[in-house]
C-alpha positions in Angstrom: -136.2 -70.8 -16.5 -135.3 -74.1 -17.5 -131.7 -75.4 -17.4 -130.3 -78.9 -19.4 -128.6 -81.6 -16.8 -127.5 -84.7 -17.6 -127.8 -87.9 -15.4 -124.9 -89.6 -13.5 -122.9 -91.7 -16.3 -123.6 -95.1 -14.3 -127.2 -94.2 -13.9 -130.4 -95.7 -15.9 -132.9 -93.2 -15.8 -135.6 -92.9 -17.5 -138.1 -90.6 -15.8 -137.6 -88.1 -12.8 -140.5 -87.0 -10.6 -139.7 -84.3 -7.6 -143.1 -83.1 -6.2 -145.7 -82.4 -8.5 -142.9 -82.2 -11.6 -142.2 -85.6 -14.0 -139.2 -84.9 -16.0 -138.2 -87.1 -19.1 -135.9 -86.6 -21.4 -136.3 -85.0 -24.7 -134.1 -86.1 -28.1 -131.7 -87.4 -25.3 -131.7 -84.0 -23.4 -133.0 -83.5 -19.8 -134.3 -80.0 -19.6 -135.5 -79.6 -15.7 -136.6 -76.5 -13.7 -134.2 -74.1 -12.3 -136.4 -74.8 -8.8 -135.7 -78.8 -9.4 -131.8 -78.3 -10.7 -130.1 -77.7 -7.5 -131.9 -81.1 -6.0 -130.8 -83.0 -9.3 -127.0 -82.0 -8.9 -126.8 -82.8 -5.1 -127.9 -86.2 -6.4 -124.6 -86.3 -8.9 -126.4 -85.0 -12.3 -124.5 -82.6 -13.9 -124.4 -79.3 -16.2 -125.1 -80.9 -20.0 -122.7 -79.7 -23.0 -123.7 -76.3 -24.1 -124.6 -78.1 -27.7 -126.7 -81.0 -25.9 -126.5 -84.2 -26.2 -125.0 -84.3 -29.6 -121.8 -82.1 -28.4 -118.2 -83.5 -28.8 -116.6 -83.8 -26.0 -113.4 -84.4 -27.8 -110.7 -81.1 -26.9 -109.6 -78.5 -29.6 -105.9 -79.7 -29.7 -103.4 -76.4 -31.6 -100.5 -77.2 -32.9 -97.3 -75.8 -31.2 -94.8 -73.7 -33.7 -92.2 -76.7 -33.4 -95.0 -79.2 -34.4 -95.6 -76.9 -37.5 -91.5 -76.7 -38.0 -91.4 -80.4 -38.2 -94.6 -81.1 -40.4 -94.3 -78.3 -43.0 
């Protein structure tokens, strides 16, 4: 099975190569071999968004009941 890391913000990587494996990235998306994934996040690379590349990473903010008192 195959997970999707991402690299370390500060890093410029463009191809990975552990053994006999080359990795590159796909649409922006690393998708690397479970075998491979535990080496890549002892090196700093981490989880990716659930949606990819092209998730938000801005937070769901809900308005508290006084916030909706104030701003009818």
């Amino acid at each position: 099975m195959a997970v999707k890391l991402s690299p370390p913000p500060d890093a410029d990587v463009v191809r990975v190569s552990i053994g006999a494996r080359s990795y590159e990235p796909k649409s922006g998306t690393w998708t690397i071999e479970d075998d491979d994934a535990d080496d890549l996040r002892r090196a700093g690379w981490r989880d990716a968004p659930a949606g990819g590349s092209q998730a938000s990473s801005t937070p769901v903010v809900t308005p508290t009941p006084e916030a909706n008192d104030a701003n009818p």
